[in-house]
RODO-2510 file (C-alpha; in nm, 4 decimals, decimal comma):
residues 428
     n   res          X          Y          Z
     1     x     8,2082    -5,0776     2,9997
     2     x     8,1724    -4,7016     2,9461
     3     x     7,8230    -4,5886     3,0195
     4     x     7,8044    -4,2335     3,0096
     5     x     7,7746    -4,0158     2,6723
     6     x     8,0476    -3,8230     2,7548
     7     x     8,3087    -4,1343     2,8395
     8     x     8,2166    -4,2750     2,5274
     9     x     8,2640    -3,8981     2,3561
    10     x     8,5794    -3,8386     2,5600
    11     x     8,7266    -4,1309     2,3840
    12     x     8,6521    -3,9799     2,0256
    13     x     8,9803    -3,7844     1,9543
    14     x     9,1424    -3,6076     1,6289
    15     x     9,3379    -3,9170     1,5697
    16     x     9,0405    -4,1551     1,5808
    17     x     8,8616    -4,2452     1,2383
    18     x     8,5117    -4,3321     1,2500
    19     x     8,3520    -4,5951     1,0409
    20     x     7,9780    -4,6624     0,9888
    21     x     7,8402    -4,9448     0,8915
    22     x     7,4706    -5,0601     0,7708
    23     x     7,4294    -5,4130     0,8214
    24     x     7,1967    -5,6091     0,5734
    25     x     7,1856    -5,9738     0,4843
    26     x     7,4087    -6,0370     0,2302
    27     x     7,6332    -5,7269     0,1784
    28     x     7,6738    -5,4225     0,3951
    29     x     7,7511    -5,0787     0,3052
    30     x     8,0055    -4,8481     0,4664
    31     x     8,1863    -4,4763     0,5329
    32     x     8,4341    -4,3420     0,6923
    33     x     8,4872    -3,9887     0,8555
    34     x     8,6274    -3,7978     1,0961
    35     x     8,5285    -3,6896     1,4489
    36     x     8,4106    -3,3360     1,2564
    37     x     8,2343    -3,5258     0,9747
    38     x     8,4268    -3,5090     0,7444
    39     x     8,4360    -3,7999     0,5372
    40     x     8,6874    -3,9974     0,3695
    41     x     8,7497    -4,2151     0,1249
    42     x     8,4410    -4,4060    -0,0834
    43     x     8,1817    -4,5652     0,0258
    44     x     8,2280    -4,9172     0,0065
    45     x     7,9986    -5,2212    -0,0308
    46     x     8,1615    -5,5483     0,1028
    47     x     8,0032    -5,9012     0,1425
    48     x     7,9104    -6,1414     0,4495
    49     x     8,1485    -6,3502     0,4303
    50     x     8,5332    -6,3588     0,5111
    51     x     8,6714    -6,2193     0,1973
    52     x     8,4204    -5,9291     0,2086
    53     x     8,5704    -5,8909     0,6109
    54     x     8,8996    -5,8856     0,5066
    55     x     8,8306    -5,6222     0,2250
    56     x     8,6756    -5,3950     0,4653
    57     x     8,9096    -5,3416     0,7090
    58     x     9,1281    -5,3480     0,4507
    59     x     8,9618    -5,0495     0,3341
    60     x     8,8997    -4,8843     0,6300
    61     x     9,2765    -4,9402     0,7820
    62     x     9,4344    -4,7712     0,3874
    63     x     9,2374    -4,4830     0,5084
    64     x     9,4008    -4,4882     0,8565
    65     x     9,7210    -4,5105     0,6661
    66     x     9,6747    -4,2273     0,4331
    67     x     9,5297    -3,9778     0,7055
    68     x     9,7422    -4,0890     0,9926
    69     x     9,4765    -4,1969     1,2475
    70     x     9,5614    -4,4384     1,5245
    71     x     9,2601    -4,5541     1,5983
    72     x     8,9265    -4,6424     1,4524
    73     x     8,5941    -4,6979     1,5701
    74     x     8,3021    -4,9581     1,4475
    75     x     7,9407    -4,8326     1,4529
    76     x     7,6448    -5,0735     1,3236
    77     x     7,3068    -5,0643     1,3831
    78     x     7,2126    -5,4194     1,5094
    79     x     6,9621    -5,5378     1,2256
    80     x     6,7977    -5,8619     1,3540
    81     x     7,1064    -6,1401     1,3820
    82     x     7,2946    -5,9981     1,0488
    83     x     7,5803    -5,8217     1,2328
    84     x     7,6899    -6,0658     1,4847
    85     x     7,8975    -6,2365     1,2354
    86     x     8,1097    -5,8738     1,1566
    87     x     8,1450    -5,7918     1,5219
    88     x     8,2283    -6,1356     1,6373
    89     x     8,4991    -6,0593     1,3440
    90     x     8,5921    -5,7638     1,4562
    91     x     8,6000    -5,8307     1,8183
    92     x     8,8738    -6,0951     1,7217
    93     x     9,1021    -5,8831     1,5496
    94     x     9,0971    -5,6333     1,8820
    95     x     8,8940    -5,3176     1,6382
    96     x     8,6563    -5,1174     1,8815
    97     x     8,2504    -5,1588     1,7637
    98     x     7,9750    -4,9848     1,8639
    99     x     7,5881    -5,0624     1,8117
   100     x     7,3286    -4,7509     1,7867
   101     x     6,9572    -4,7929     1,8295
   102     x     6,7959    -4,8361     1,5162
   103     x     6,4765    -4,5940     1,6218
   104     x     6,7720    -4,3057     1,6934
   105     x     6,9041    -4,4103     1,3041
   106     x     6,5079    -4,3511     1,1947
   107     x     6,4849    -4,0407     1,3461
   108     x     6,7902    -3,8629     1,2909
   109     x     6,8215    -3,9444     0,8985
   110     x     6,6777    -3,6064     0,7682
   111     x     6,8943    -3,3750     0,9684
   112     x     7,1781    -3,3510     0,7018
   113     x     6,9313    -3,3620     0,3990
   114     x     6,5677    -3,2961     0,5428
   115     x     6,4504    -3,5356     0,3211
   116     x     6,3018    -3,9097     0,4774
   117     x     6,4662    -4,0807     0,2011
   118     x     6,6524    -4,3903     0,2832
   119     x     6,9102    -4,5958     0,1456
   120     x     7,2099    -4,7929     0,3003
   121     x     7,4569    -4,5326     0,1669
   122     x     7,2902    -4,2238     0,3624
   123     x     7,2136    -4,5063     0,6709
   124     x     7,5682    -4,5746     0,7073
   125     x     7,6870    -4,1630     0,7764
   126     x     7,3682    -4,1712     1,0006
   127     x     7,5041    -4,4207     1,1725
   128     x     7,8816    -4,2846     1,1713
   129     x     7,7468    -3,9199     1,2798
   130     x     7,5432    -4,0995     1,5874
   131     x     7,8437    -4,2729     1,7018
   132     x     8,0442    -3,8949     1,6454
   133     x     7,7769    -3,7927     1,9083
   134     x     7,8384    -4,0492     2,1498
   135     x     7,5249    -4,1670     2,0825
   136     x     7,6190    -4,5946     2,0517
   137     x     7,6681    -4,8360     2,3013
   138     x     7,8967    -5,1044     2,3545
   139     x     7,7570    -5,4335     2,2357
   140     x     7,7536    -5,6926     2,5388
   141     x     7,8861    -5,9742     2,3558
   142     x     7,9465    -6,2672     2,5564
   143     x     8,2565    -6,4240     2,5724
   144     x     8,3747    -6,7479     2,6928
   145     x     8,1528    -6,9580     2,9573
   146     x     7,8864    -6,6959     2,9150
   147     x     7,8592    -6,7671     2,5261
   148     x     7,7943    -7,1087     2,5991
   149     x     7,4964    -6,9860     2,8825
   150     x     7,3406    -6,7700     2,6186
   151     x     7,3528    -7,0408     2,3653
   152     x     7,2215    -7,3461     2,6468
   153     x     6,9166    -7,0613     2,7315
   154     x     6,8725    -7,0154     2,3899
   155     x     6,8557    -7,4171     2,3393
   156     x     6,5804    -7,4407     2,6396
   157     x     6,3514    -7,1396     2,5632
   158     x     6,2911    -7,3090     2,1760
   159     x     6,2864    -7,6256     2,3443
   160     x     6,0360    -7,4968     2,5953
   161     x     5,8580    -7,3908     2,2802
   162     x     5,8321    -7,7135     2,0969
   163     x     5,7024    -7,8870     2,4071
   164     x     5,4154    -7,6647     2,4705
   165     x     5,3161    -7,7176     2,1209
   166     x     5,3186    -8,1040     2,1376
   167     x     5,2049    -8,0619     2,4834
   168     x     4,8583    -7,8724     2,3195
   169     x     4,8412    -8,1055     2,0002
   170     x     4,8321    -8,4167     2,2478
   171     x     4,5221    -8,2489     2,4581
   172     x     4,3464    -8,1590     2,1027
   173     x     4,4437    -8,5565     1,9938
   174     x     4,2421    -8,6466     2,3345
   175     x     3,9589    -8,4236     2,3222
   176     x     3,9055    -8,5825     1,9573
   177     x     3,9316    -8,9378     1,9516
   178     x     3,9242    -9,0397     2,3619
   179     x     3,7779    -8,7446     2,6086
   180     x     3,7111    -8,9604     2,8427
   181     x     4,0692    -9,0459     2,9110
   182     x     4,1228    -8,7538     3,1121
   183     x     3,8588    -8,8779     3,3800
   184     x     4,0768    -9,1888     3,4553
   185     x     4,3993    -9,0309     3,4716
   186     x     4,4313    -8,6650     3,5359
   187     x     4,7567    -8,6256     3,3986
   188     x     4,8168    -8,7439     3,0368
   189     x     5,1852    -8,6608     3,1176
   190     x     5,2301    -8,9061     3,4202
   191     x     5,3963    -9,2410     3,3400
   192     x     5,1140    -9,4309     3,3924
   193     x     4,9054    -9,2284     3,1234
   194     x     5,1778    -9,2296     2,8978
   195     x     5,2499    -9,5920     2,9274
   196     x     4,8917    -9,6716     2,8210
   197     x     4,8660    -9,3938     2,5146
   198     x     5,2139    -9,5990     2,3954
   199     x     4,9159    -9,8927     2,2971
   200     x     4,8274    -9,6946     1,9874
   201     x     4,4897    -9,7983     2,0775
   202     x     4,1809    -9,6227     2,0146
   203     x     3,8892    -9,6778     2,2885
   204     x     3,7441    -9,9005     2,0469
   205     x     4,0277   -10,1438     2,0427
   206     x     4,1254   -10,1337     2,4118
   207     x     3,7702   -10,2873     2,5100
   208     x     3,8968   -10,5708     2,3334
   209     x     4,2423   -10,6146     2,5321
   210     x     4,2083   -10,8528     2,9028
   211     x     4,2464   -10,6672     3,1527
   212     x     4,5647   -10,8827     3,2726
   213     x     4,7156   -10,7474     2,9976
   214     x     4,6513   -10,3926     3,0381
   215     x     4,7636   -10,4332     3,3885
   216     x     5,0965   -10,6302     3,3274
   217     x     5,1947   -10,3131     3,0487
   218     x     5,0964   -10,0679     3,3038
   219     x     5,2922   -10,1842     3,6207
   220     x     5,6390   -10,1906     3,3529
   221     x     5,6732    -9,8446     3,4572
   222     x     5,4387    -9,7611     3,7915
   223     x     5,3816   -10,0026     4,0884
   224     x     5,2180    -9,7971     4,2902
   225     x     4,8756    -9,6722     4,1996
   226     x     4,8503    -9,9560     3,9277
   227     x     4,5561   -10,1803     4,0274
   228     x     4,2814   -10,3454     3,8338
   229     x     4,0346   -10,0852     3,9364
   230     x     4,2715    -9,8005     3,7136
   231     x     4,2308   -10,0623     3,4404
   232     x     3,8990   -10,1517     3,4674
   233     x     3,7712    -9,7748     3,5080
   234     x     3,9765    -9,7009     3,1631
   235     x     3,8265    -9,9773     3,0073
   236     x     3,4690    -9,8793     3,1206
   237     x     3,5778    -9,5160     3,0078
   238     x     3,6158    -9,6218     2,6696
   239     x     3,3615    -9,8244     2,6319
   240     x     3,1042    -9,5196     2,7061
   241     x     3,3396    -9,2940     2,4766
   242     x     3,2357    -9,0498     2,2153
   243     x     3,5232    -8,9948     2,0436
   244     x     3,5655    -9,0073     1,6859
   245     x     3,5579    -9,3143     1,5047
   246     x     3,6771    -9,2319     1,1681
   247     x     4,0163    -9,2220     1,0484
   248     x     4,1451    -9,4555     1,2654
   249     x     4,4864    -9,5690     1,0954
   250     x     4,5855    -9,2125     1,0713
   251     x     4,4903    -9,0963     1,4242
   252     x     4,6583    -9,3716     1,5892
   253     x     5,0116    -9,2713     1,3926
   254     x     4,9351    -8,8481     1,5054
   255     x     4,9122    -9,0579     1,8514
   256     x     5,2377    -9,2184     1,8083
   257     x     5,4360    -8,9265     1,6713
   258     x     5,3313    -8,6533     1,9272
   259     x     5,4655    -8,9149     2,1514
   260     x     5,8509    -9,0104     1,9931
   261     x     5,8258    -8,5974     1,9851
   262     x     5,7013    -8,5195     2,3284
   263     x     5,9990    -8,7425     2,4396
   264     x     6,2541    -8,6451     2,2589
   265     x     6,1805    -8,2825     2,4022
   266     x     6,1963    -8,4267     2,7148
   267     x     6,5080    -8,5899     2,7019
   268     x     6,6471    -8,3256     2,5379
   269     x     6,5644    -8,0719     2,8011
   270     x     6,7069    -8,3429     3,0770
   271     x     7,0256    -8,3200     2,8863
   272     x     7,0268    -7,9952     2,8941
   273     x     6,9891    -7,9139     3,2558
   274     x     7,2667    -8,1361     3,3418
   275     x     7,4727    -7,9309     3,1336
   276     x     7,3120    -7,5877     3,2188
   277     x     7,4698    -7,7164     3,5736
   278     x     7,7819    -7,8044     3,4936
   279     x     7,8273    -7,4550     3,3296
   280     x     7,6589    -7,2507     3,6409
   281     x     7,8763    -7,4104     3,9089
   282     x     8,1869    -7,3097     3,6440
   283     x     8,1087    -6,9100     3,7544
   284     x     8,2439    -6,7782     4,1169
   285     x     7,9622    -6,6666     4,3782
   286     x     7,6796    -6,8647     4,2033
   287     x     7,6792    -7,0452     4,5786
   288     x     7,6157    -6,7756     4,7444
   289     x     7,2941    -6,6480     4,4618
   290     x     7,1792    -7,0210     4,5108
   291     x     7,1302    -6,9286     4,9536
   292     x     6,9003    -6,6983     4,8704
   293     x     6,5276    -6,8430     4,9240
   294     x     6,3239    -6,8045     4,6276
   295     x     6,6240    -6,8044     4,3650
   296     x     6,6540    -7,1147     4,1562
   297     x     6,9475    -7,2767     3,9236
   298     x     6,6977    -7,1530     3,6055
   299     x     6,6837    -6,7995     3,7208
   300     x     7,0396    -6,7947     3,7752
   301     x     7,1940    -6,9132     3,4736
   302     x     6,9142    -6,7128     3,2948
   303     x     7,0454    -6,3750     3,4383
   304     x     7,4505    -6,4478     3,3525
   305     x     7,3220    -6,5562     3,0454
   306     x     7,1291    -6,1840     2,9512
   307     x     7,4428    -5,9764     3,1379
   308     x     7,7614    -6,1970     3,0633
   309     x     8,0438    -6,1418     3,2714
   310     x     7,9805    -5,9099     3,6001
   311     x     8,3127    -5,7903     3,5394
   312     x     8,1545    -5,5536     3,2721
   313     x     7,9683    -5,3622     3,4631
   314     x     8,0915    -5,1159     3,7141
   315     x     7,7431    -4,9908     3,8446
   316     x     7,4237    -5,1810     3,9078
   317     x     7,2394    -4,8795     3,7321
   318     x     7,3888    -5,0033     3,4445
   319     x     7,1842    -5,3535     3,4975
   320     x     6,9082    -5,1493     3,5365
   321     x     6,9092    -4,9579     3,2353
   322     x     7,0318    -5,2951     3,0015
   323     x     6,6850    -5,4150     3,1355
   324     x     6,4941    -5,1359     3,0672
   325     x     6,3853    -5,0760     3,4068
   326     x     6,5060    -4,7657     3,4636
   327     x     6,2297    -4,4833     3,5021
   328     x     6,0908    -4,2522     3,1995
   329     x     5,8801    -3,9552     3,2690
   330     x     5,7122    -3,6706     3,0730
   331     x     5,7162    -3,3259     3,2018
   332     x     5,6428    -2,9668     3,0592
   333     x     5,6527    -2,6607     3,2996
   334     x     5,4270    -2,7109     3,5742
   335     x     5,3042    -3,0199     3,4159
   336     x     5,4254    -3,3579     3,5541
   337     x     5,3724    -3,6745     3,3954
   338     x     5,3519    -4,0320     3,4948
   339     x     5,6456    -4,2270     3,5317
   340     x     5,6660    -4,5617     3,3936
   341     x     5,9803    -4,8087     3,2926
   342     x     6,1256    -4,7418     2,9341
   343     x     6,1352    -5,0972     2,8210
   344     x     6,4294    -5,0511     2,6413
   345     x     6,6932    -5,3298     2,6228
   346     x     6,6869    -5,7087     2,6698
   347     x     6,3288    -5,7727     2,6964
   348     x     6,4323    -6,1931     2,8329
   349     x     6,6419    -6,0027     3,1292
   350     x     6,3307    -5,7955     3,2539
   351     x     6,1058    -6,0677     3,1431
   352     x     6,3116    -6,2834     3,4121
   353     x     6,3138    -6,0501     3,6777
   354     x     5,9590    -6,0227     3,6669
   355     x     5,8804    -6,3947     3,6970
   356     x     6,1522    -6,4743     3,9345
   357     x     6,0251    -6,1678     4,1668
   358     x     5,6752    -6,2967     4,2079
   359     x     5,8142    -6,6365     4,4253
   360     x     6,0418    -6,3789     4,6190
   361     x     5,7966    -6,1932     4,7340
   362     x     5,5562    -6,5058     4,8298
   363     x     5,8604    -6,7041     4,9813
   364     x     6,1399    -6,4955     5,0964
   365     x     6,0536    -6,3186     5,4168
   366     x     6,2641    -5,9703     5,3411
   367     x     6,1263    -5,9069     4,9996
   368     x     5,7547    -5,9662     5,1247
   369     x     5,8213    -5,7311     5,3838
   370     x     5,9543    -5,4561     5,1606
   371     x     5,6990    -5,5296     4,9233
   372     x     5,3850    -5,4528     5,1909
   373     x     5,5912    -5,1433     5,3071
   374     x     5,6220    -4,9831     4,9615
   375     x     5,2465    -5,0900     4,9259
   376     x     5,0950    -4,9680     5,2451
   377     x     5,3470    -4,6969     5,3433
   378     x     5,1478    -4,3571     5,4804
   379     x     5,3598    -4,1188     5,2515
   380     x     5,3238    -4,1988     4,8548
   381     x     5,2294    -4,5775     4,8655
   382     x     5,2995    -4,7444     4,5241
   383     x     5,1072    -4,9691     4,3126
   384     x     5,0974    -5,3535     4,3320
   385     x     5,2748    -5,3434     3,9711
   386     x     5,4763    -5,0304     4,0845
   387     x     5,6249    -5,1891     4,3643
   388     x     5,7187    -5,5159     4,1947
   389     x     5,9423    -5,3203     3,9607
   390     x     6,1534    -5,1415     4,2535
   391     x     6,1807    -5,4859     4,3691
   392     x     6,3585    -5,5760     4,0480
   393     x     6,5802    -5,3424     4,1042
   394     x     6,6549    -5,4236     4,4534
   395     x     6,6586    -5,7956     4,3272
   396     x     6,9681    -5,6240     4,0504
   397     x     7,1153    -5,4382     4,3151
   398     x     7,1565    -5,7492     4,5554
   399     x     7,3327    -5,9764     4,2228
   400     x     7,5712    -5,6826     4,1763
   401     x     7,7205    -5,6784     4,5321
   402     x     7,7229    -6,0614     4,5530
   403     x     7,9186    -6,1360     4,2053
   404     x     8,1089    -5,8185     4,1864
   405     x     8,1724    -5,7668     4,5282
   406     x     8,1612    -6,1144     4,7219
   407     x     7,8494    -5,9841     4,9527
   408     x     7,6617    -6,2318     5,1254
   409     x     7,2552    -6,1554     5,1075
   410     x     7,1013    -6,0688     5,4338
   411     x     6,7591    -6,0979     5,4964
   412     x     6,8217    -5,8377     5,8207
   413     x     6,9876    -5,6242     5,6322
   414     x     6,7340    -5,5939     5,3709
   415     x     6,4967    -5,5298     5,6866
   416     x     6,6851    -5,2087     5,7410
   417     x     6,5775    -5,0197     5,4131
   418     x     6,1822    -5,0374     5,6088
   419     x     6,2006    -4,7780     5,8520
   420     x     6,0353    -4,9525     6,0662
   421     x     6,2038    -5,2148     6,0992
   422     x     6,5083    -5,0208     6,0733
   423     x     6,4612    -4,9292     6,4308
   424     x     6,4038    -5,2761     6,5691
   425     x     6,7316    -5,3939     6,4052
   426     x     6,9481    -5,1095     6,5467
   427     x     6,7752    -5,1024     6,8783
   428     x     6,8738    -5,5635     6,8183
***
């Protein structure tokens, strides 16, 4: 993966034609040119769909023909999930894309004409010019194993989703027809609580049921913890309730549907952790990311999921920067400004590394040593929030060495980046 502006430049020759696309819904717009800007050929419109794929580079490879270039470069700007059907396309028949970053696209669209006009025909040589520049990346699109992590992440986050909502609508269900309930059992998500909700009974109706009964359909799914006091202090509970009374048919079938839903969700998500397993044990040196205290099966197959294969990467900076963790600052003359992260790039990577740094730093000895050092240090001691970020990038660091380069982590050797401890381990 090149990462550098002049790699991807270098690679930008007399014999390469340049092609830029802007991606819409339901046809896209494109020209071609030269690595001068010159253009060539007109600008064509083709549609999002095989035929229109086919005509395009078609269109683009006449050109090639006609001009004798060799090769040919792809730039797109990555509007929403419109273009991963081209480059998926493109990818396939082995023709070189690149994205660029819509904001650069904004900005840079009145230097040929200095007018902000905008259409998809003057969007597409903005784009084409960019990529001249060397201004585009490489899209990181996953191949293989790592398309199916993406997609099984992708599956659990809207999962995740969906249960939180039935999750909330359950608690506003209780706090409207039975408060009370919450009093006898603490958790409406434990079997036991669930077990009695299944009833369909309002606290009206369940007065009315023996307690034998209630005891015999509690114990078919807990033993323990399932006595006649639990009954009898849910049936005194509901006699003393103050929930609604009114609209009783269709509570009790809101009651029974948040329920088929919440486990559904459930056994959905079950499903897909088994798999999520399967998948994770499929990639080399997961073992070893596993050893380390504090990193979980969720946080792993989250981060292959964001980066793909290791094998793209040749520098963990690169990591870094696809999080948008690397380091902005402002500065004019003597002026110096504050630095702070750019948050540019896959906001679900950095949004992981965040979560999954808080537990290393509470549980894993190394990282909550480093993390009081770089807080309490004499000489320029960084922020709480400061210091959690270099850990980040520590935490990148350490899952570049391991999958690219087969190291094993070391809490000791962590040590020795704390001067103080440094010492100790040397003098060891």
């Amino acid at each position: 993966m090149n990462s550098t502006q002049n790699q991807k430049i270098t690679q930008i020759t007399s014999a390469t034609l340049i092609v830029g696309v802007d991606i819409a819904k339901f046809k896209h717009v494109a020209r071609a040119q030269d690595f001068r800007g010159v253009e060539y050929g007109k600008t064509i419109t083709f549609e999002n769909s095989l035929e229109g794929f086919e005509c395009f580079v078609s269109w683009f490879r006449n050109i090639m023909s006609e001009h004798g270039y060799k090769d040919v470069l792809v730039g797109m700007e990555p509007t929403g999930h419109y273009w991963l059907n081209l480059v998926h396309y493109l990818k396939e028949h082995h023709i070189s894309c690149g994205v660029v970053n819509p904001l650069h696209v904004k900005k840079s669209k009145e230097l040929d004409d200095n007018s902000p006009t905008k259409n998809d025909v003057k969007d597409a040589k903005v784009i084409a010019q960019l990529v001249k520049d060397g201004r585009y990346a490489v899209p990181n699109i996953p191949q293989g194993i790592y398309a199916e992590l993406r997609e099984a992440m992708k599956i659990r986050d809207h999962l995740s989703t969906d249960l939180r909502v039935v999750q909330g609508r359950v608690h506003n269900w209780l706090d409207r027809y039975f408060p009370e309930f919450l009093t006898v059992f603490k958790d409406w998500e434990c079997k036991s609580a669930i077990q009695m909700l299944s009833l369909g009974m309002l606290p009206g109706e369940l007065v009315t049921l023996s307690d034998e009964f209630l005891l015999r359909h509690l114990r078919q799914v807990a033993k323990r913890g399932a006595g006649m006091g639990r009954i009898q202090a849910l049936k005194s509970a509901a006699s003393r309730s103050v929930g609604i009374k009114q609209g009783m048919d269709l509570a009790k079938m809101e009651l029974q549907l948040l329920l088929t839903q919440y486990q559904l969700i459930q056994g959905k998500l079950d499903e897909l952790h088994l798999k999520l397993d399967e998948l994770v044990e499929k990639i080399p040196g997961v073992n070893r990311l596993l050893a380390i205290k504090g990193i979980g099966r969720n946080t792993v197959a989250g981060f292959l999921a964001e980066i793909g294969d290791i094998g793209n990467y040749h520098h963990p900076k690169q990591i870094v920067k696809l999080a948008g963790l690397n380091l902005r600052e402002n500065t004019s003359g003597k002026h110096k400004g504050q630095s702070k992260i750019t948050k540019r790039g896959r906001k679900k990577l950095r949004a992981l590394l965040f979560r999954v740094i808080m537990p290393l730093v509470a549980k894993n000895q190394a990282f909550k040593a480093l993390h009081q050092y770089y807080t309490k240090r004499p000489d320029n001691p960084l922020k709480k929030m400061q210091s959690l970020i270099a850990l980040c990038n520590k935490l990148i660091r350490i899952l570049f060495g391991i999958l690219k380069k087969g190291h094993e982590f070391s809490e000791v050797k962590m040590l020795q980046d704390i001067p103080r401890f440094a010492g100790l381990t040397i003098a060891a």
